[in-house]
N, C-alpha and C positions, 0 to 999 in steps of 0.2 A: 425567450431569447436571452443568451446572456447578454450585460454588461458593457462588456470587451467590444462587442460588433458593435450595438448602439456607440459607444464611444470614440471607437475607430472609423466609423461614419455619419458624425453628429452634422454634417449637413444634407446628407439625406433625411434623416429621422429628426429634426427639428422642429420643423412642418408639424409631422405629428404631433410633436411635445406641445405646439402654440396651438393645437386643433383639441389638444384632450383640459391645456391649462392657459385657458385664450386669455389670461389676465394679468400672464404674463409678457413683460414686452421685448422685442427685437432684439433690443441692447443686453437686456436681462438674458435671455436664450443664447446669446452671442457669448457674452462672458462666462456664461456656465460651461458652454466649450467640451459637451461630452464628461463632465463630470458629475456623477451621481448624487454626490453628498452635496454640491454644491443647487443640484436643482431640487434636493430634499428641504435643504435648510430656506430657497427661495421660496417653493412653493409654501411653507410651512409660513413664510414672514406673509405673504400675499393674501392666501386665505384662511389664514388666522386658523389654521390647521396643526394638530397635536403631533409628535412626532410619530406616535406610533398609525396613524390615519392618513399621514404622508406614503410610510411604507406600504400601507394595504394598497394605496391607492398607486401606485408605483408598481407593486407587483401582481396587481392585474393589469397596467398597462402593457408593460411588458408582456404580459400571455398572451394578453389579444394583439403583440404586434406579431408572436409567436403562428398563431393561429392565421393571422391576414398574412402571412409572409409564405405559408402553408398551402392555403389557397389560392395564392398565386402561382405556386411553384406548378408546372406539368404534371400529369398525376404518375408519368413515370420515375420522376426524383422523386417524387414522395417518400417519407420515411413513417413509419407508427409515429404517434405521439404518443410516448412514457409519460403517465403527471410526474412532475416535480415533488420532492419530496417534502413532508412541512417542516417548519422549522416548530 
């Protein structure tokens, strides 16, 4: 899932974010406000996590909201799922 939609709907996908990184708080999820860097650099302070372990962990969250968002969808929208390319 990009980015963009997570951002532009950070109070749907919030939930999520306190479901996958529950040790983060309310206020903390609130002020991150759909910005990435800002819940990299949190999460990284919280669980004493390395930057580049924030991103791994970041971007398999995102696949699998990819995936859950998939199997929701009707199987007549469905689209293939291309993997993402690596970096």
């Amino acid at each position: 899932m990009e980015w963009d939609r997570i951002s532009a709907n950070w109070a749907h996908w919030r939930d999520r974010v306190r479901e996958r990184w529950s040790r983060l708080t309310e206020l903390e999820i609130t002020e991150i406000a759909g910005r990435r860097d800002h819940l990299s650099t949190r999460i990284q302070k919280t669980y004493g996590l390395s930057k580049d372990e924030v991103e791994r962990q970041l971007r398999n969250w995102e696949r699998n909201l990819s995936l859950d968002e998939i199997e929701t969808m009707p199987a007549s929208a469905r689209q293939p799922v291309k993997p993402r390319p690596t970096k």
